[in-house]
C-alpha positions as CSV (number, residue, x, y, z in Angstrom):
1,X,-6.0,-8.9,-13.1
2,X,-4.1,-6.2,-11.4
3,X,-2.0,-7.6,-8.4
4,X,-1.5,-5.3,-5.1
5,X,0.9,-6.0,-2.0
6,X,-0.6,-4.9,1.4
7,X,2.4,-4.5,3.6
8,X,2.3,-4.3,7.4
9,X,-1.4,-4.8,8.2
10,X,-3.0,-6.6,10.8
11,X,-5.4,-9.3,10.0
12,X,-9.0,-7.3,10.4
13,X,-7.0,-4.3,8.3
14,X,-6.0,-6.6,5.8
15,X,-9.5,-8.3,5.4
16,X,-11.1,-5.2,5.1
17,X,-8.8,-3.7,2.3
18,X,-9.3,-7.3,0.7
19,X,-13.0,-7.3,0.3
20,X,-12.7,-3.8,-0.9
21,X,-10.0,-4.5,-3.5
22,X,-11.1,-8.3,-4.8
23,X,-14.8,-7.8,-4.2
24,X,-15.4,-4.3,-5.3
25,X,-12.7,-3.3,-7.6
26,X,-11.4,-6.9,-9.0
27,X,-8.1,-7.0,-8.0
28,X,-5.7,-10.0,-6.7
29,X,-4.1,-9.1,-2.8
30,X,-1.2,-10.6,-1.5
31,X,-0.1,-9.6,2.0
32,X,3.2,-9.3,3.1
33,X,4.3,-8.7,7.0
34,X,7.2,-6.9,7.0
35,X,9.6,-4.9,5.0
36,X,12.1,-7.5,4.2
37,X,9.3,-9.9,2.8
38,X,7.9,-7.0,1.1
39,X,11.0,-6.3,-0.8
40,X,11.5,-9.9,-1.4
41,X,8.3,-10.3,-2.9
42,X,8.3,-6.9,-4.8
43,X,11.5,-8.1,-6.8
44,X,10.0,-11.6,-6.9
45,X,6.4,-10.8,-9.0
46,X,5.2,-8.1,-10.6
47,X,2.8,-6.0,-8.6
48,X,0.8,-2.7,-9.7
49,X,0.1,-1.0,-6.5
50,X,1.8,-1.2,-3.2
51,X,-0.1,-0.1,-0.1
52,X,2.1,0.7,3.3
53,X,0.5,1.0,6.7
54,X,2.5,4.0,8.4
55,X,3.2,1.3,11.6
56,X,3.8,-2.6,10.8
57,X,1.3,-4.8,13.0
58,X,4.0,-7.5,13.4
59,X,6.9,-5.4,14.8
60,X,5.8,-1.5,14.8
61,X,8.2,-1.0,12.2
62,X,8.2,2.7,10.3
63,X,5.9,2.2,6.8
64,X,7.9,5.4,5.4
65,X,11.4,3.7,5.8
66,X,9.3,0.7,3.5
67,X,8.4,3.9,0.8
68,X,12.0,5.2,0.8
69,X,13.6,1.8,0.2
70,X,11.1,1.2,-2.7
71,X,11.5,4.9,-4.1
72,X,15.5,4.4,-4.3
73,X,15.4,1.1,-5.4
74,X,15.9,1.7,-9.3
75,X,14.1,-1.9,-10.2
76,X,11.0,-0.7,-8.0
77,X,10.8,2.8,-8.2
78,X,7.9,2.9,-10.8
79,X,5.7,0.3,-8.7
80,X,2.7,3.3,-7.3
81,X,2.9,3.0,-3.7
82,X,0.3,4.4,-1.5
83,X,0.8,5.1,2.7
84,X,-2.3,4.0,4.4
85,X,-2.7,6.4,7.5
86,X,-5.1,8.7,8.9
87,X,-2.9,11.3,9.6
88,X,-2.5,13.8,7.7
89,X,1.3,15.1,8.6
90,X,2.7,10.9,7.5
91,X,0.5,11.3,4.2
92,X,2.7,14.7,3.4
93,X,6.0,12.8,4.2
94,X,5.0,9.7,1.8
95,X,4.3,12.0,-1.0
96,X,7.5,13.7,0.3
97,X,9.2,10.7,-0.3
98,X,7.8,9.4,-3.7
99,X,4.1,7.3,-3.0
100,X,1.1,8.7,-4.3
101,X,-2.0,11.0,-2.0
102,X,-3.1,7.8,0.2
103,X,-5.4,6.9,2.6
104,X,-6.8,6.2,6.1
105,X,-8.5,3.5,7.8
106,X,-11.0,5.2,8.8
107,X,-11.4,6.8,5.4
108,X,-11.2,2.9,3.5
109,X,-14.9,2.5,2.6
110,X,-15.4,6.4,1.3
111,X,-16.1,7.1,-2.4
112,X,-12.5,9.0,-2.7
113,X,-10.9,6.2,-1.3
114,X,-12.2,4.1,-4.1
115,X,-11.9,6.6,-6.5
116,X,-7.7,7.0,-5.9
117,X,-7.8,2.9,-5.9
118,X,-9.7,3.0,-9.3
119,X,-7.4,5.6,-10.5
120,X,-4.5,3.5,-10.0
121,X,-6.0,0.1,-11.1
122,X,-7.9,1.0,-14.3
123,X,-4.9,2.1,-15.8
């Protein structure tokens, strides 16, 4: 079973991404809160996907400062990572910095959506 970290969601975010990645596409979620805790768990378990909100729920930390310290961290800089954002100009700057095209919210139930999941996962 493919494993993905959900970092800096709030609970109705991180339920939503949950039913679409366990119920739909058969993967195992584990959330984490903040950066630190994200690391932590990163070097801790193996994960195959890491998705990023742009703004952390718990303290409004920056999502892309999370990419960046995965991207230069030479133990972590294969894991796929993934901003979640609905704007455009913070999807440019995460693919700037090393994560694969993303997604928005408001774009989580859409067939591309799925399909750059799937692409990921089915590997």
């Amino acid at each position: 079973m493919k494993r993905v970290l959900d970092v800096g969601q709030c609970s109705p975010d991180h339920w939503s991404i949950k039913h679409l990645l366990e119920g739909e596409l058969g993967a195992e979620l584990v959330q984490a809160h903040l950066a630190a805790e994200a690391l932590e768990k990163l070097h801790a378990s193996q994960f195959d996907l890491v998705l990023v909100n742009r703004k952390f729920d718990a303290d409004y930390s920056d999502g892309l400062e999370l990419i960046r310290a995965i991207k230069a961290d030479a133990a972590l800089a294969e894991v796929p990572v993934m901003l979640i954002s609905n704007y455009p100009e913070a999807q440019a700057e995460a693919v700037a910095a090393g994560a694969l095209p993303g997604f928005g919210k408001a774009e989580l139930r859409s067939p591309a959506t799925k399909e750059k999941l799937s692409a990921v996962l089915t590997e």
